[in-house]
C-alpha positions in Angstrom: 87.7 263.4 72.8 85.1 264.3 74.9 81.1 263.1 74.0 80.2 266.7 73.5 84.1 267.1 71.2 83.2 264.3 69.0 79.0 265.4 68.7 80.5 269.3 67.2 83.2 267.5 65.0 80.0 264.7 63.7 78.1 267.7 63.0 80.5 269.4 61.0 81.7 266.8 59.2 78.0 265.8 58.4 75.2 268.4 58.0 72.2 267.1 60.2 73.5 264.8 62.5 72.1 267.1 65.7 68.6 267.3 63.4 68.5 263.5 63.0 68.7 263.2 66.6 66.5 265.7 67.9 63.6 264.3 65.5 64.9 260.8 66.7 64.2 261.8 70.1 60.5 263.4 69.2 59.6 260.6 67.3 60.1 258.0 70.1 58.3 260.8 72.3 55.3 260.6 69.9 52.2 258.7 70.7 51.5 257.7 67.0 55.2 256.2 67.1 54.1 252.9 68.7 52.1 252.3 65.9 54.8 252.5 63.1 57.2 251.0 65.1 54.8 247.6 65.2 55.1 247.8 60.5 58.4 248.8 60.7 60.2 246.9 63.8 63.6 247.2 62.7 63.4 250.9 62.2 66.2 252.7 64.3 68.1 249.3 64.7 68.6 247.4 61.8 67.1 250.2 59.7 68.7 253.3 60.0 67.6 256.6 60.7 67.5 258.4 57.6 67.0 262.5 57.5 66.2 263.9 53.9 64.7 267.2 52.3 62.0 267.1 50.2 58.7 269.8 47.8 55.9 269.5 49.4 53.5 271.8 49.3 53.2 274.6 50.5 56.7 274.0 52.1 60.3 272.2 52.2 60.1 270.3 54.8 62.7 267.9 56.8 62.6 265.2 58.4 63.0 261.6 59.2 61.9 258.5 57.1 60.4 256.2 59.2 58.0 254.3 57.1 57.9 252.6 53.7 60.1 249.7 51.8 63.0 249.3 53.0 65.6 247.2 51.2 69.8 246.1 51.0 70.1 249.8 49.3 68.2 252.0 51.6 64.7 253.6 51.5 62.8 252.8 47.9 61.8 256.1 46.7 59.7 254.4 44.3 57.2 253.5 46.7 55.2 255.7 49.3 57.0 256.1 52.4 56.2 258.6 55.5 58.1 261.4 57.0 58.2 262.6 60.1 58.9 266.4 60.9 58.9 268.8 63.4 58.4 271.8 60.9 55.0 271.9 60.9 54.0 271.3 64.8 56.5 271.5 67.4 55.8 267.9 68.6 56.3 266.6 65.6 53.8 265.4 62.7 53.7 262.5 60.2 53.8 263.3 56.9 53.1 260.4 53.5 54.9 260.7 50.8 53.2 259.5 47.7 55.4 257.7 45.2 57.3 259.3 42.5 55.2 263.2 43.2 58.4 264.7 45.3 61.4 265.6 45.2 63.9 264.5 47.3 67.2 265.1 48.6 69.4 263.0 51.2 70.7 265.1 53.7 72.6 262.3 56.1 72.0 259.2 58.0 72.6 257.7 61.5 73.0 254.2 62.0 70.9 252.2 64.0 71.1 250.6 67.4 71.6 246.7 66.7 74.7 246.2 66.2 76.8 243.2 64.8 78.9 241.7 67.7 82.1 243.5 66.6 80.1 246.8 65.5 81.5 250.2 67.1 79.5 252.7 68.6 78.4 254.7 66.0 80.8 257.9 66.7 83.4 255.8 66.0 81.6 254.5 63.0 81.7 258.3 62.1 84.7 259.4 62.9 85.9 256.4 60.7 83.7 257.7 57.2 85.6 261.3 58.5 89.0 259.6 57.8 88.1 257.9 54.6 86.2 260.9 53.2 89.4 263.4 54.0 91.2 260.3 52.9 89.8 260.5 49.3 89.4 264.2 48.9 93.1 264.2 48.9 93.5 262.1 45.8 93.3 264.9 43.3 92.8 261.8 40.4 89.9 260.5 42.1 88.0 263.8 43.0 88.4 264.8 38.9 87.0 261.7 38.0 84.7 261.6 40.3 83.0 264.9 39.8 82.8 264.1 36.0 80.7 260.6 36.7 78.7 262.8 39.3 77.5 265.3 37.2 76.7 262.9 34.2 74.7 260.9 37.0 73.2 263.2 39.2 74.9 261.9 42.8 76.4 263.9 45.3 79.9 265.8 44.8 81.9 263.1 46.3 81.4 259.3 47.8 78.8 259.3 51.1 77.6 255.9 51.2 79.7 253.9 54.4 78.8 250.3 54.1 78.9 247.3 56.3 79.1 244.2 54.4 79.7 240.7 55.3 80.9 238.1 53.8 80.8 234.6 57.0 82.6 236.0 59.6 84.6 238.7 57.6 83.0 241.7 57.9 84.2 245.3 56.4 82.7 248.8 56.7 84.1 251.2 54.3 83.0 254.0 52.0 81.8 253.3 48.6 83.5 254.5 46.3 82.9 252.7 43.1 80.7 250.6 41.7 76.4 250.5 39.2 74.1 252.5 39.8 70.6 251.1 39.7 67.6 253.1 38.3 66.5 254.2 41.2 69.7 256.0 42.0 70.7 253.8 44.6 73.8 251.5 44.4 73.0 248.5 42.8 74.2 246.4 46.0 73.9 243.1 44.1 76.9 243.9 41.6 80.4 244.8 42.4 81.2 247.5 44.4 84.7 249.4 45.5 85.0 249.4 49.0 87.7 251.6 50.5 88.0 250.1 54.0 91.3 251.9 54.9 92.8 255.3 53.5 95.6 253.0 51.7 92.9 250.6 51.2 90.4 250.0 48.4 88.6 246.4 48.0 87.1 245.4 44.5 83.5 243.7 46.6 81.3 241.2 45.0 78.5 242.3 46.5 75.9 239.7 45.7 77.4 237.2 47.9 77.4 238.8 51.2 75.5 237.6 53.8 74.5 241.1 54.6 75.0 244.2 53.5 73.7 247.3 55.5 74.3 251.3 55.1 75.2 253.0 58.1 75.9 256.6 57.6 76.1 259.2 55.1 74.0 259.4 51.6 73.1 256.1 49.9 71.6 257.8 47.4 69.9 260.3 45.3 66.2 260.4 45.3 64.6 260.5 42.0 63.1 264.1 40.8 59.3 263.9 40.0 
């Protein structure tokens, strides 16, 4: 498909993919971005780019996270971190986020720009959650289960967390689909995990002996509630 054909079919598939990359674009643009690129070097290539919702007074606002600690799991919403959004100036402001006093909610991510040496450009990497996801809808035992855990546990209505995870040489990239939550919400990425790498395919991962482990796309988790 064409570059345009696969952007329409990203953004359907995941709410805010054309969001994360026009604030993407006006946070590079920004003069301020220099300066949080120097604490935070790895942001938009090892780190990815992370859109969420969250209270703030007197607003909701979206936008990127582009500042705070950043760990194996993701973003730590325990700690402060700093958003940037376009809602409140059209060239974009920054916004911090003071630990644990707001709510948050994940709307999607977008991997970043360093890639391993046999990592796909990410609208492959997207079209490839796309196949999984359908993939596991379509088990009717799964998507029961599933929504029972989910509820009890407060996470999203079905699995959104694509992994890349290496173990040596081997690497996999698959959707999570199983596996301990840690207090903060997050997966705990230093237990086992179930990794379904291929429709047909679901690998029982010890996760604390990888190399490396890094989330590239969809939700990694739910944010905390004040």
């Amino acid at each position: 498909m064409s570059n345009e054909q696969a952007r329409r079919e990203m953004e359907a598939l995941f709410p805010g993919y054309e969001r994360n990359d026009t604030l993407r674009a006006a946070f590079m643009a920004h003069p301020a971005a220099a300066n949080i690129l120097k604490r935070q070097p790895q942001l938009g290539r090892r780190i990815p780019w992370v859109l969420v919702e969250c209270d703030v007074s007197p607003r909701p606002l979206t936008g990127l996270i582009v500042d705070g600690t950043y760990g194996p799991g993701g973003w730590d919403a325990a700690e402060k971190m700093v958003l940037f959004t376009d809602d409140l100036t059209p060239g974009g402001a920054f916004v911090l986020l003071k630990k644990g006093s707001v709510r948050f909610e994940v709307i999607g991510t977008t991997p970043g720009s360093t890639r391993s040496p046999d990592r796909p450009h990410e609208v492959d990497l997207l079209l490839h959650l796309s196949v999984l996801t359908k993939a596991w809808n379509a088990n009717e035992e799964a998507t029961r289960l599933w929504r029972v855990w989910s509820s009890v546990n407060g996470q999203t209505p079905f699995p959104q967390c694509y992994l890349e995870i290496a173990f040596g040489g081997e690497v996999y990239r698959g959707l999570v689909v199983g596996g301990t939550l840690a207090p903060s919400g997050q997966w705990d990425l230093d237990k086992e995990i179930d990794l379904m790498i291929e429709p047909d395919d679901i690998l029982a991962v010890d996760a604390a002996r990888a190399d490396r482990k890094e989330v590239l796309g969809g939700h990694y988790a739910q944010f905390p509630h004040s």
